[in-house]
PDB file of N, CA, C, O and CB in Angstrom:
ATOM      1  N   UNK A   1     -77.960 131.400 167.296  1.00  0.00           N
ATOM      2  CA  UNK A   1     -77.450 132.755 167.252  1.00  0.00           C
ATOM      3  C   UNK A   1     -76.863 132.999 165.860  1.00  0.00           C
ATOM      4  O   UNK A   1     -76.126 132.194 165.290  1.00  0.00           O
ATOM      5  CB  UNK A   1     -76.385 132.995 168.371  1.00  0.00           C
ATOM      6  N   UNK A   2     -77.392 134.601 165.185  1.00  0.00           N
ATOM      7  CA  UNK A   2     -77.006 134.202 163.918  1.00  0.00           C
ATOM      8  C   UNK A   2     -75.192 134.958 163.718  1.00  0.00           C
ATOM      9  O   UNK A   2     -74.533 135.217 164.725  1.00  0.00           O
ATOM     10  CB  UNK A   2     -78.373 134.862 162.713  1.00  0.00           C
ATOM     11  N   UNK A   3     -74.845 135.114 162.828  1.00  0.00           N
ATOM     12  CA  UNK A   3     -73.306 135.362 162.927  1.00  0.00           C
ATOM     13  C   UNK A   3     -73.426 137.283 162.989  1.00  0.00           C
ATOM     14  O   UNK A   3     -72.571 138.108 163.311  1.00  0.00           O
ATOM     15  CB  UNK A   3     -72.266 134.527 161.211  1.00  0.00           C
ATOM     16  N   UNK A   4     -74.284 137.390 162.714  1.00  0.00           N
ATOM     17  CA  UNK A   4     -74.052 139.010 162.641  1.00  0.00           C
ATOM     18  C   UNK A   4     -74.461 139.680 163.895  1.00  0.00           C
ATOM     19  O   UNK A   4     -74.264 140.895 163.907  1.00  0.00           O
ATOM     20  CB  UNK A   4     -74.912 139.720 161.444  1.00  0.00           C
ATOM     21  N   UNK A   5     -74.910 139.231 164.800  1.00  0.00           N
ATOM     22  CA  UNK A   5     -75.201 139.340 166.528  1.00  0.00           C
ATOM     23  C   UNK A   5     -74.149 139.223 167.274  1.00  0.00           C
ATOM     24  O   UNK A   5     -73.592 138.212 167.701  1.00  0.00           O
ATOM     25  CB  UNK A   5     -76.099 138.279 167.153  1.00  0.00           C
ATOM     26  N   UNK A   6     -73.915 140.320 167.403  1.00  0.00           N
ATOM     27  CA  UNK A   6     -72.323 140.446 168.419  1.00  0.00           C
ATOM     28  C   UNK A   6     -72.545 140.946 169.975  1.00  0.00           C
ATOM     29  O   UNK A   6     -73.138 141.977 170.293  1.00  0.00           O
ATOM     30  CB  UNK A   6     -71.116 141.823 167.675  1.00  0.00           C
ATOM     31  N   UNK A   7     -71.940 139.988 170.882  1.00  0.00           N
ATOM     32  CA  UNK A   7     -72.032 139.993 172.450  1.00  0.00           C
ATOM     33  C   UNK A   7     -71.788 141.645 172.344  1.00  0.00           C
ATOM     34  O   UNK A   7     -71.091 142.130 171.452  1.00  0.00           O
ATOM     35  CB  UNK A   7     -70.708 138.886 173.487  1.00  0.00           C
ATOM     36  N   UNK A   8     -72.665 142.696 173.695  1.00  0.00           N
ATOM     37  CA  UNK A   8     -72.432 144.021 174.153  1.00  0.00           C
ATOM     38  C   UNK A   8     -71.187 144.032 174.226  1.00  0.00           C
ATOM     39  O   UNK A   8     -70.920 145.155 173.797  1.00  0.00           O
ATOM     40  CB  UNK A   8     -73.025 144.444 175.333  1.00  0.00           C
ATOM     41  N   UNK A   9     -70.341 143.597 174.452  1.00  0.00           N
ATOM     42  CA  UNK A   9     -69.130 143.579 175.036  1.00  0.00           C
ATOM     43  C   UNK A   9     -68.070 143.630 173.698  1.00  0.00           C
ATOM     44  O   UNK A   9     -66.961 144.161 173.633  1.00  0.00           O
ATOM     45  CB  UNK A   9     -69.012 142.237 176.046  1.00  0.00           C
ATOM     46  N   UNK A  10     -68.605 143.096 172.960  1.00  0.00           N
ATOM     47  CA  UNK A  10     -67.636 143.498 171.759  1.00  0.00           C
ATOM     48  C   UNK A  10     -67.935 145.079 170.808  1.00  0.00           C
ATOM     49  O   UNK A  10     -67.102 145.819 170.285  1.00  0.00           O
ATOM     50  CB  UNK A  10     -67.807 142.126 170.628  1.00  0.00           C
ATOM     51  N   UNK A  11     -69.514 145.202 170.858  1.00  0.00           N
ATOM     52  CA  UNK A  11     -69.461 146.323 170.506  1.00  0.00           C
ATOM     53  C   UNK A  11     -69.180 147.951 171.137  1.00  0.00           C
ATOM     54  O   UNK A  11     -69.414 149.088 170.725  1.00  0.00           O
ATOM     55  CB  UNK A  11     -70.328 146.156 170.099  1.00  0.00           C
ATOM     56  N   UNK A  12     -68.560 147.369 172.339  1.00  0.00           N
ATOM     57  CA  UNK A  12     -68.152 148.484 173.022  1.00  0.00           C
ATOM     58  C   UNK A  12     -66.964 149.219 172.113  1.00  0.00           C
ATOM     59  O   UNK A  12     -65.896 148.644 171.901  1.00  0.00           O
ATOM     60  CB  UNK A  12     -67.679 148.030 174.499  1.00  0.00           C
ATOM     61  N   UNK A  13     -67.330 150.871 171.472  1.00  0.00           N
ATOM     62  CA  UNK A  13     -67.037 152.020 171.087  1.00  0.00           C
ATOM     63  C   UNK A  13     -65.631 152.479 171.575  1.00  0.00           C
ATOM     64  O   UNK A  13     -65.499 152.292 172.785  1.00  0.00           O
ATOM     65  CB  UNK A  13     -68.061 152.823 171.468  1.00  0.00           C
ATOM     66  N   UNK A  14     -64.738 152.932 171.074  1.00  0.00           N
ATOM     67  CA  UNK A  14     -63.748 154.043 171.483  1.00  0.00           C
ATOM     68  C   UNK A  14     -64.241 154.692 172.819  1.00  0.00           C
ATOM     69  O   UNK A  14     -63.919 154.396 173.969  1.00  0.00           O
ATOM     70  CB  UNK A  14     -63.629 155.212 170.300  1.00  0.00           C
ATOM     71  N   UNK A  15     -64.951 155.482 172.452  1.00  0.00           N
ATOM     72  CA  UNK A  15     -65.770 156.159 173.227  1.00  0.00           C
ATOM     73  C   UNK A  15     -66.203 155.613 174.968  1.00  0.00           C
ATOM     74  O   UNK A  15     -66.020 156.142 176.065  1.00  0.00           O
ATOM     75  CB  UNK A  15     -66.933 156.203 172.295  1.00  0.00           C
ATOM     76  N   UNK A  16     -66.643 154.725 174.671  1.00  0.00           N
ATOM     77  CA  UNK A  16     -67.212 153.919 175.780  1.00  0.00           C
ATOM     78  C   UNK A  16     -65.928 153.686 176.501  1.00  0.00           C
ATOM     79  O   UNK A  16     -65.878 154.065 177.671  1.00  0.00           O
ATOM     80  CB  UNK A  16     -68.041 152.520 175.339  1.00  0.00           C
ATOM     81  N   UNK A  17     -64.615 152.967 175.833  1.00  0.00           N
ATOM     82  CA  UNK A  17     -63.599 152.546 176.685  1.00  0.00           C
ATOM     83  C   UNK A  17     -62.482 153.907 177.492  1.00  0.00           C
ATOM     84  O   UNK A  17     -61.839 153.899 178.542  1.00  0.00           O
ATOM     85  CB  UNK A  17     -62.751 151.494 175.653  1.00  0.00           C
ATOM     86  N   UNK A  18     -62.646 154.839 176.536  1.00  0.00           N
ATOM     87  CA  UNK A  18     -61.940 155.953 177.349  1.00  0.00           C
ATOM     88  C   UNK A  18     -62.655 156.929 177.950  1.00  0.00           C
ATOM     89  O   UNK A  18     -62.090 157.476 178.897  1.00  0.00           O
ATOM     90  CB  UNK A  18     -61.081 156.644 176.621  1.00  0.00           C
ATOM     91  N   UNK A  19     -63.878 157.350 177.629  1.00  0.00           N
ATOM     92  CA  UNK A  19     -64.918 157.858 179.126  1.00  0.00           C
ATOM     93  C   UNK A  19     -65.916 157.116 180.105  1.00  0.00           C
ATOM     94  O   UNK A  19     -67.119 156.916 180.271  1.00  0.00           O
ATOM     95  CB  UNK A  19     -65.905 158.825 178.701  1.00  0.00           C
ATOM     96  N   UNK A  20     -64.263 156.736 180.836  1.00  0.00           N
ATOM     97  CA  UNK A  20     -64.769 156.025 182.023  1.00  0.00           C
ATOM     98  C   UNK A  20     -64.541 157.417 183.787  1.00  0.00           C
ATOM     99  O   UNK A  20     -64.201 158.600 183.801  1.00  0.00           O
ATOM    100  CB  UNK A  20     -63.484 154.191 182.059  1.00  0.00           C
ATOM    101  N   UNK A  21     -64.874 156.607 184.772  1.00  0.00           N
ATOM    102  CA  UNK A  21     -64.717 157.866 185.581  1.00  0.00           C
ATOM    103  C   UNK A  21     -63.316 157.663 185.693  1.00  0.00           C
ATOM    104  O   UNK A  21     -62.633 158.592 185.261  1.00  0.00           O
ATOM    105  CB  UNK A  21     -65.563 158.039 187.028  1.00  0.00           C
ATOM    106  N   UNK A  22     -62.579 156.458 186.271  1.00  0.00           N
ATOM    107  CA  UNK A  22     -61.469 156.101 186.604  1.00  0.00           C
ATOM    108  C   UNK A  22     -60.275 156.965 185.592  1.00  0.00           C
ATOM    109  O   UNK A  22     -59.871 157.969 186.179  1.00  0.00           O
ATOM    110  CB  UNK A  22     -61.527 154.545 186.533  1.00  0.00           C
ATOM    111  N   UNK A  23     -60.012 156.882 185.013  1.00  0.00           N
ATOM    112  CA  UNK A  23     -58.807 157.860 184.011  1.00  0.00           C
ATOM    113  C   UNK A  23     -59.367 159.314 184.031  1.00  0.00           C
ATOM    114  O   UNK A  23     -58.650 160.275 184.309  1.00  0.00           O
ATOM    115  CB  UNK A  23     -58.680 157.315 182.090  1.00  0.00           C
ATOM    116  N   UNK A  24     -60.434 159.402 183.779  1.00  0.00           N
ATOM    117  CA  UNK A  24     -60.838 160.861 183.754  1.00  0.00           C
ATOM    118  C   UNK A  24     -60.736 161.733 185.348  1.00  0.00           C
ATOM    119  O   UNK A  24     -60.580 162.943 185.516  1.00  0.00           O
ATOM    120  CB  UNK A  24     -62.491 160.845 183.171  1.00  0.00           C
ATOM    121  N   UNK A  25     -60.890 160.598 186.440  1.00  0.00           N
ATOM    122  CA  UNK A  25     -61.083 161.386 187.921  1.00  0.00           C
ATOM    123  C   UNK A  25     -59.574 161.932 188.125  1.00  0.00           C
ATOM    124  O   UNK A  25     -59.206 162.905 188.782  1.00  0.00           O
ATOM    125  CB  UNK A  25     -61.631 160.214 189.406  1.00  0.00           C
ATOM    126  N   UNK A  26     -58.621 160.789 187.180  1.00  0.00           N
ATOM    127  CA  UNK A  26     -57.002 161.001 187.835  1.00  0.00           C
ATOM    128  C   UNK A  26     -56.830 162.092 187.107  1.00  0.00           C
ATOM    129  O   UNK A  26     -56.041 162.885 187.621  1.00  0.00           O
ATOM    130  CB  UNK A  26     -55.668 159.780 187.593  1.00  0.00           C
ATOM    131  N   UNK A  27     -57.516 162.581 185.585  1.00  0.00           N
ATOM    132  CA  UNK A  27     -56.564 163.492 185.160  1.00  0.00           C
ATOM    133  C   UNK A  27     -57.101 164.815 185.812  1.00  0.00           C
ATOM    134  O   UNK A  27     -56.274 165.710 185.987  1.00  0.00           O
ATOM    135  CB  UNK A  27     -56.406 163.522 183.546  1.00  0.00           C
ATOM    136  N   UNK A  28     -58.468 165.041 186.208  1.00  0.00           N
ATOM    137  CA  UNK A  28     -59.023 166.140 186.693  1.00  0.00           C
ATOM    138  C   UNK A  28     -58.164 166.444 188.325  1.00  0.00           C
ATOM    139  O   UNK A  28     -57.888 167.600 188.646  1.00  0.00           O
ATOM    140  CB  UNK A  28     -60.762 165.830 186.735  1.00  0.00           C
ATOM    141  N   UNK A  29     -57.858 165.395 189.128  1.00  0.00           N
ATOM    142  CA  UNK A  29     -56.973 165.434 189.881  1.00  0.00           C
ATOM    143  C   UNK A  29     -55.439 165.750 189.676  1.00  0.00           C
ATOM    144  O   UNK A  29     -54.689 166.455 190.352  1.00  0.00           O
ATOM    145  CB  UNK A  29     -57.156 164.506 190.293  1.00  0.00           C
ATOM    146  N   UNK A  30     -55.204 165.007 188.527  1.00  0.00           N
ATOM    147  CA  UNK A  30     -53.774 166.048 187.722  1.00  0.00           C
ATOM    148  C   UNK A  30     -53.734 167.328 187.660  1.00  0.00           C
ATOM    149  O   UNK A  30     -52.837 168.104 187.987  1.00  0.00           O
ATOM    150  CB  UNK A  30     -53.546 165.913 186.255  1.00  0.00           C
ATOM    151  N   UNK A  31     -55.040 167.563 187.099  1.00  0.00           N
ATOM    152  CA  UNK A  31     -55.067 168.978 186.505  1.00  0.00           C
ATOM    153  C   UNK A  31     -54.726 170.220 188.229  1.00  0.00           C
ATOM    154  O   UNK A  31     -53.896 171.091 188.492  1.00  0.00           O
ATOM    155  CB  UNK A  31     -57.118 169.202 185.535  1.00  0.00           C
ATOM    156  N   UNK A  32     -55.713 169.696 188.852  1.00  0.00           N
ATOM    157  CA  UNK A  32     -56.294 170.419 190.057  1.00  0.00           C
ATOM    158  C   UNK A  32     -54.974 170.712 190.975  1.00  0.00           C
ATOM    159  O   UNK A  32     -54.742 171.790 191.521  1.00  0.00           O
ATOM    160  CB  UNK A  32     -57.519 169.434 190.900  1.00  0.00           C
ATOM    161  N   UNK A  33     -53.925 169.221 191.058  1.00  0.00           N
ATOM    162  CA  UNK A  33     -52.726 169.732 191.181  1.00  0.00           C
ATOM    163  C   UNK A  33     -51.814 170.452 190.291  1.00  0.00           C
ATOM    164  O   UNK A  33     -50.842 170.522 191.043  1.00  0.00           O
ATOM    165  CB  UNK A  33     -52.223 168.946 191.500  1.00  0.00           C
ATOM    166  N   UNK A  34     -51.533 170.902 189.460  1.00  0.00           N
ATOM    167  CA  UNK A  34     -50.882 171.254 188.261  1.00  0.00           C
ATOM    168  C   UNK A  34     -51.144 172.863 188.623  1.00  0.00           C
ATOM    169  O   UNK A  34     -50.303 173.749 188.776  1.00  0.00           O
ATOM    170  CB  UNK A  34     -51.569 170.537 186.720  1.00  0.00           C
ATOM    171  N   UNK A  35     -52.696 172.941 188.713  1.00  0.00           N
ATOM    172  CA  UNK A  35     -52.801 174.247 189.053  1.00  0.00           C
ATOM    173  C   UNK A  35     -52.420 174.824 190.735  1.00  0.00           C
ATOM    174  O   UNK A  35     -52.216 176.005 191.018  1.00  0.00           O
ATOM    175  CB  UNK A  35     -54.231 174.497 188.664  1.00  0.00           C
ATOM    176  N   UNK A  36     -52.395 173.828 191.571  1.00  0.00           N
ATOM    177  CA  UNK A  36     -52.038 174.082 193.164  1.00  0.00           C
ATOM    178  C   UNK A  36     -50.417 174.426 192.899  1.00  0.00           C
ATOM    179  O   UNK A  36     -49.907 175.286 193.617  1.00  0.00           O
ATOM    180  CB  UNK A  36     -52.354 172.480 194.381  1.00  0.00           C
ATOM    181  N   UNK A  37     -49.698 173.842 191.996  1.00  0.00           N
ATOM    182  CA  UNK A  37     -48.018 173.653 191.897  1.00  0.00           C
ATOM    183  C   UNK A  37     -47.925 175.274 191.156  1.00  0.00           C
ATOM    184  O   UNK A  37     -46.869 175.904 191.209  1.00  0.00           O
ATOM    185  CB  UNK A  37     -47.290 171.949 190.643  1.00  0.00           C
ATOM    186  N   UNK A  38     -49.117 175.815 190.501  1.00  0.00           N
ATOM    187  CA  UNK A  38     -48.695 176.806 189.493  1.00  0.00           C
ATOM    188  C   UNK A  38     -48.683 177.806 190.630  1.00  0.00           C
ATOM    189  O   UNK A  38     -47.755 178.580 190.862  1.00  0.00           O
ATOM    190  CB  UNK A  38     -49.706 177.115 188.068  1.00  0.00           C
ATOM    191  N   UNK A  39     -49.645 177.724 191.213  1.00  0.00           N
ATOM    192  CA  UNK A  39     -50.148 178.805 192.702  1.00  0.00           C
ATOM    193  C   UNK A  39     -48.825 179.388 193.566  1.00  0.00           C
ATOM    194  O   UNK A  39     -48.643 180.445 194.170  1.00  0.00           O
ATOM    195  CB  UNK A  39     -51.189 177.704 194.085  1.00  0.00           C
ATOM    196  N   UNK A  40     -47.996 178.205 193.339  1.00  0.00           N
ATOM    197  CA  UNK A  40     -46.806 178.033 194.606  1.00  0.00           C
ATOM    198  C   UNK A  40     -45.702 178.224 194.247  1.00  0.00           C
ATOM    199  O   UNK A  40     -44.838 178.217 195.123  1.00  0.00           O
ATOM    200  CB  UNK A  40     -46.622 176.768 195.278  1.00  0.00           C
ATOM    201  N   UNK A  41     -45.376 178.416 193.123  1.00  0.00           N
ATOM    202  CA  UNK A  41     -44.020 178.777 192.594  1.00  0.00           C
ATOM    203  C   UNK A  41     -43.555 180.054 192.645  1.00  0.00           C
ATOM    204  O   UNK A  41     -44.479 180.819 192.921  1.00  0.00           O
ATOM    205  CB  UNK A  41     -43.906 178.477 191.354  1.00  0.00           C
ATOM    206  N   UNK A  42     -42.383 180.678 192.478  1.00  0.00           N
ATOM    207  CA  UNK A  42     -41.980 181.681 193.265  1.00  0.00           C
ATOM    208  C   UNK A  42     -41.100 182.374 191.727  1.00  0.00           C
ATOM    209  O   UNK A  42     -40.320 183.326 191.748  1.00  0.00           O
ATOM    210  CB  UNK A  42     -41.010 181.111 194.896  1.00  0.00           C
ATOM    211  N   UNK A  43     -41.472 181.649 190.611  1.00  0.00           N
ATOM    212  CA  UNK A  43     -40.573 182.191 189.619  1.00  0.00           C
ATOM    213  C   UNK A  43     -41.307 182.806 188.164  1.00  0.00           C
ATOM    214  O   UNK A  43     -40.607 183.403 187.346  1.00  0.00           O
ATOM    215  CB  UNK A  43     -39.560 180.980 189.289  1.00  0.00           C
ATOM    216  N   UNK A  44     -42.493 182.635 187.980  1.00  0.00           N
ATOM    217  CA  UNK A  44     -43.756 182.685 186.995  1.00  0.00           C
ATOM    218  C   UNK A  44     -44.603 183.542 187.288  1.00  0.00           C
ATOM    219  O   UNK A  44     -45.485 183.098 188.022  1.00  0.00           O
ATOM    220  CB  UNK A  44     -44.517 181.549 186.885  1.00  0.00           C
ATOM    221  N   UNK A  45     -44.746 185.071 186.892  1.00  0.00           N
ATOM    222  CA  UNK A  45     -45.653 185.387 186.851  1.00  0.00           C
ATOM    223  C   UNK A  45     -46.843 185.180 186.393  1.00  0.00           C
ATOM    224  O   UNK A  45     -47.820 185.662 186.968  1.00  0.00           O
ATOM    225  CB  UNK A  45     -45.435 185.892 186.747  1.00  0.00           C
ATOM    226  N   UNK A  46     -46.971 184.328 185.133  1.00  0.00           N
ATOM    227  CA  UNK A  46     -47.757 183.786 184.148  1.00  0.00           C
ATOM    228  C   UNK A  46     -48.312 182.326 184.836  1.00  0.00           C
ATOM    229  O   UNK A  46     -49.487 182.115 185.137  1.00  0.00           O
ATOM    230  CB  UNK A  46     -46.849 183.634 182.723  1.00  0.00           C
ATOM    231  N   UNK A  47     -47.475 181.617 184.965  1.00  0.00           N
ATOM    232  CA  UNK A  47     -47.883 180.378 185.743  1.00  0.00           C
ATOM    233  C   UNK A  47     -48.649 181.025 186.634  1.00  0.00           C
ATOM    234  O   UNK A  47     -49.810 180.858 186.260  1.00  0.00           O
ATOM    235  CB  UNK A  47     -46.764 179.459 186.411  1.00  0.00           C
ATOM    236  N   UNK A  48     -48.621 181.884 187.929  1.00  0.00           N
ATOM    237  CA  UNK A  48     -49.207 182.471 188.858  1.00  0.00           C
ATOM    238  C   UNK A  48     -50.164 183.037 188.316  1.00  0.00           C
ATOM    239  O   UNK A  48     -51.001 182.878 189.205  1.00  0.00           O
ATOM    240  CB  UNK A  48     -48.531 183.202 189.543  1.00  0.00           C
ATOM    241  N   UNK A  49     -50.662 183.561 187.554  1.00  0.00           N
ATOM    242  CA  UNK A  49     -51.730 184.196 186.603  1.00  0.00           C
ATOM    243  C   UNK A  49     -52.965 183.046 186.202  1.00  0.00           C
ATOM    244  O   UNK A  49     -54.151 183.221 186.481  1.00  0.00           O
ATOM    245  CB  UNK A  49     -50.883 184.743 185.107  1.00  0.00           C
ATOM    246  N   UNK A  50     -52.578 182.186 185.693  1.00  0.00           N
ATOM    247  CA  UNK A  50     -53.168 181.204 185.484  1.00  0.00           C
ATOM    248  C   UNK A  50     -53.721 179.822 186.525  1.00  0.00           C
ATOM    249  O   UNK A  50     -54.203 178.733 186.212  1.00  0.00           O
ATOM    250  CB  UNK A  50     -52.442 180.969 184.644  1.00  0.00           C
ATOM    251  N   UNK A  51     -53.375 180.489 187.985  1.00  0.00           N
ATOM    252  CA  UNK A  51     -53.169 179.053 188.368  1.00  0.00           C
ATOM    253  C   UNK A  51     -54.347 179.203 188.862  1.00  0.00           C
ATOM    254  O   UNK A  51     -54.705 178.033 188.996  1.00  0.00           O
ATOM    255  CB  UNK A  51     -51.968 178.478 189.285  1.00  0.00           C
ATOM    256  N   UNK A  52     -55.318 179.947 189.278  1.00  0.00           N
ATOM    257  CA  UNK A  52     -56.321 179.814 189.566  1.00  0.00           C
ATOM    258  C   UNK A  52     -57.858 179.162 188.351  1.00  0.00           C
ATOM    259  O   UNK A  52     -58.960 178.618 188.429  1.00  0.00           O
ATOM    260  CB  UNK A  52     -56.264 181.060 190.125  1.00  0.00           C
ATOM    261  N   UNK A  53     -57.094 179.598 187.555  1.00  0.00           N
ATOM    262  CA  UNK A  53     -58.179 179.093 186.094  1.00  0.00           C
ATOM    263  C   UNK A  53     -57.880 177.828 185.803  1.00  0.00           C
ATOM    264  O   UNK A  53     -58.612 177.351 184.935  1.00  0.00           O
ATOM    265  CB  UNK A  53     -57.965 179.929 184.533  1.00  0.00           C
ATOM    266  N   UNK A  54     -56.910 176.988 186.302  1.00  0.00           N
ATOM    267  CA  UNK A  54     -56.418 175.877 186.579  1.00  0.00           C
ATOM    268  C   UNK A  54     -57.006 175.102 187.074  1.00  0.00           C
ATOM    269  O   UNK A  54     -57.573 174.054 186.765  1.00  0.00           O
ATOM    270  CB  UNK A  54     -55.625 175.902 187.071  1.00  0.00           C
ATOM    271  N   UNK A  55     -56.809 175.822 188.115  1.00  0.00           N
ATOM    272  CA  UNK A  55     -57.564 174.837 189.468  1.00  0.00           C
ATOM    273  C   UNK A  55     -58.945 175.010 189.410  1.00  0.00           C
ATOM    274  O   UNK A  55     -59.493 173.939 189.672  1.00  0.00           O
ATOM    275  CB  UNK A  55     -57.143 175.299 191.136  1.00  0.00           C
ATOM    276  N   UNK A  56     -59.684 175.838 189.196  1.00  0.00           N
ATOM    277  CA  UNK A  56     -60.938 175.875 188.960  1.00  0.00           C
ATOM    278  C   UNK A  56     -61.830 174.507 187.660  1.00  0.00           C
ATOM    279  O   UNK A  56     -62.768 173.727 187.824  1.00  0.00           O
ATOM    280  CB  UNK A  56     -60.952 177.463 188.510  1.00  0.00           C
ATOM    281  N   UNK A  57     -60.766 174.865 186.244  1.00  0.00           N
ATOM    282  CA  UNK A  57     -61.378 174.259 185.434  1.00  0.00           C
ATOM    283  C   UNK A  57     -61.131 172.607 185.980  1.00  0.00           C
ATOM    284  O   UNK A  57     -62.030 171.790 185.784  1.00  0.00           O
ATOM    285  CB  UNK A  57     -60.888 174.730 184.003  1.00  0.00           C
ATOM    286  N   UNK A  58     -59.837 172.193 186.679  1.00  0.00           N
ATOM    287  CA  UNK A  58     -59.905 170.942 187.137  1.00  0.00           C
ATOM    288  C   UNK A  58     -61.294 170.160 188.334  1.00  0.00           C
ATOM    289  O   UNK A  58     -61.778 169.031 188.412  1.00  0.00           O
ATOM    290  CB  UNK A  58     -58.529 170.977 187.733  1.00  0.00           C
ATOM    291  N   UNK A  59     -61.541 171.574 189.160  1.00  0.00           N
ATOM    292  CA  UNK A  59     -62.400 171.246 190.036  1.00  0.00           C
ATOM    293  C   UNK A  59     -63.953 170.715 189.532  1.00  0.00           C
ATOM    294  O   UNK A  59     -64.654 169.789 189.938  1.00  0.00           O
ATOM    295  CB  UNK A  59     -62.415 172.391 190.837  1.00  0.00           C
ATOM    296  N   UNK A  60     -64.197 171.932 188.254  1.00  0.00           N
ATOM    297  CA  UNK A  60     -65.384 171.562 187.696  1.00  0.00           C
ATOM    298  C   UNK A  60     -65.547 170.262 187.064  1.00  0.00           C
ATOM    299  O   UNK A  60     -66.424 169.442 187.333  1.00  0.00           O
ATOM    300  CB  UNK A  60     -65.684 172.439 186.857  1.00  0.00           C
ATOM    301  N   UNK A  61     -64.413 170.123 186.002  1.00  0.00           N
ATOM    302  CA  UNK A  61     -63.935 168.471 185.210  1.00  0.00           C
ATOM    303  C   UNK A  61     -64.167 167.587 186.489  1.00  0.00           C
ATOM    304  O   UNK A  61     -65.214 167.062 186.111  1.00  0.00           O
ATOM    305  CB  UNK A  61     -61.899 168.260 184.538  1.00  0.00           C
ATOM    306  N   UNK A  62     -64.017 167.225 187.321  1.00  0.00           N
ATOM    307  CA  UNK A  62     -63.380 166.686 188.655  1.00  0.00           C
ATOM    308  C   UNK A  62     -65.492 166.219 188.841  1.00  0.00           C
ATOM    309  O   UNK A  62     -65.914 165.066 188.932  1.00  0.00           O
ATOM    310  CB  UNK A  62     -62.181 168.343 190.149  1.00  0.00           C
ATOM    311  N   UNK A  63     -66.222 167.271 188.843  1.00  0.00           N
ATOM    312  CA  UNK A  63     -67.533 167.277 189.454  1.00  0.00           C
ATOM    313  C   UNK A  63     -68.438 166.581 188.375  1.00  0.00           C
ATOM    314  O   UNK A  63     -69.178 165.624 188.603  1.00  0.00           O
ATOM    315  CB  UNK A  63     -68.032 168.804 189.849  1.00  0.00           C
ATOM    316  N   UNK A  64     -68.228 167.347 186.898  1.00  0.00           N
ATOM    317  CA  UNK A  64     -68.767 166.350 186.279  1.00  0.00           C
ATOM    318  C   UNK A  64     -68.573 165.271 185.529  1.00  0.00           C
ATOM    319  O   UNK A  64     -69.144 164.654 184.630  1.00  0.00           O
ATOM    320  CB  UNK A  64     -69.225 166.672 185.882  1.00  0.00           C
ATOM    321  N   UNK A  65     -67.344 165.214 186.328  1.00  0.00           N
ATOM    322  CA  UNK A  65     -66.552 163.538 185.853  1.00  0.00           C
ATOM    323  C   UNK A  65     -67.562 162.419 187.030  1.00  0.00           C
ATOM    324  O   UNK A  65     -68.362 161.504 186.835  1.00  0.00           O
ATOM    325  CB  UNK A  65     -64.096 163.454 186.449  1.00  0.00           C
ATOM    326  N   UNK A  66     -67.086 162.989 188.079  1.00  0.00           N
ATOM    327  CA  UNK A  66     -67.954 162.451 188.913  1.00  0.00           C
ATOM    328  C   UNK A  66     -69.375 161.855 188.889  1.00  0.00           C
ATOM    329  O   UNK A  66     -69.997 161.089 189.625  1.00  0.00           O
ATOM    330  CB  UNK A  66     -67.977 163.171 189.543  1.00  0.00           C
ATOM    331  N   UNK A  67     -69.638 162.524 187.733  1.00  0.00           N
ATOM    332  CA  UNK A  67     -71.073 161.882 187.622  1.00  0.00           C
ATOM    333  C   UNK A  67     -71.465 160.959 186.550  1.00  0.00           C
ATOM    334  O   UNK A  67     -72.603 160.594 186.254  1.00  0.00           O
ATOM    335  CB  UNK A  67     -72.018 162.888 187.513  1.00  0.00           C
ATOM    336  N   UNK A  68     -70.080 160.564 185.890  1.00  0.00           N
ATOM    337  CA  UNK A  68     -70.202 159.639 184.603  1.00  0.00           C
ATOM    338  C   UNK A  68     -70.338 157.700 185.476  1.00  0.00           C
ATOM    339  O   UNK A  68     -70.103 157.167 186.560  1.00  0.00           O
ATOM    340  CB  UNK A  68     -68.274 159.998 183.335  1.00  0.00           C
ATOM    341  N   UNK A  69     -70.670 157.464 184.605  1.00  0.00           N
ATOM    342  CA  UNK A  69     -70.926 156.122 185.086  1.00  0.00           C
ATOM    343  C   UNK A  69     -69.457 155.222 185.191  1.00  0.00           C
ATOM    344  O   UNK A  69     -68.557 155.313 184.357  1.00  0.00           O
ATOM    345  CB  UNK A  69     -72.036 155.420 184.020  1.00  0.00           C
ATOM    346  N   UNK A  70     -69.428 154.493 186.187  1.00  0.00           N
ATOM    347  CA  UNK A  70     -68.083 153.648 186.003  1.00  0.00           C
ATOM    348  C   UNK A  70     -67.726 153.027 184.793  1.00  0.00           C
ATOM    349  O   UNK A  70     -66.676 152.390 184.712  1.00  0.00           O
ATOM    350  CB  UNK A  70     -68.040 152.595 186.864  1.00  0.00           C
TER     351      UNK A  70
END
């Protein structure tokens, strides 16, 4: 094996290590609550304004997170 041949495993990317599904499913689940908490508050018109664009953009993140590889 010559020295400049490096195991897959070392050349694993930035990239590769933080778009995984696992961190990405929790934050789309963050998000999805974030926007359920904005829905429910009784003091924000603005929060209330937004909470549906919230929860939506989490749901979609959420679907095609879902489809990234472990």
């Amino acid at each position: 094996m010559s020295p400049d041949v490096t195991p897959a495993i070392v050349r694993r990317g930035l990239a590769d290590r933080v778009l995984r599904r696992g961190p990405l499913e929790a934050a789309a689940t963050a998000i999805i609550a974030a926007g359920v908490v904005m829905l429910m508050q009784p003091f924000s018109l603005t929060l209330y304004s937004w909470s549906f664009a919230t929860t939506l953009f989490g749901t979609v993140m959420f679907t095609i997170v879902s489809k990234v590889r472990e």
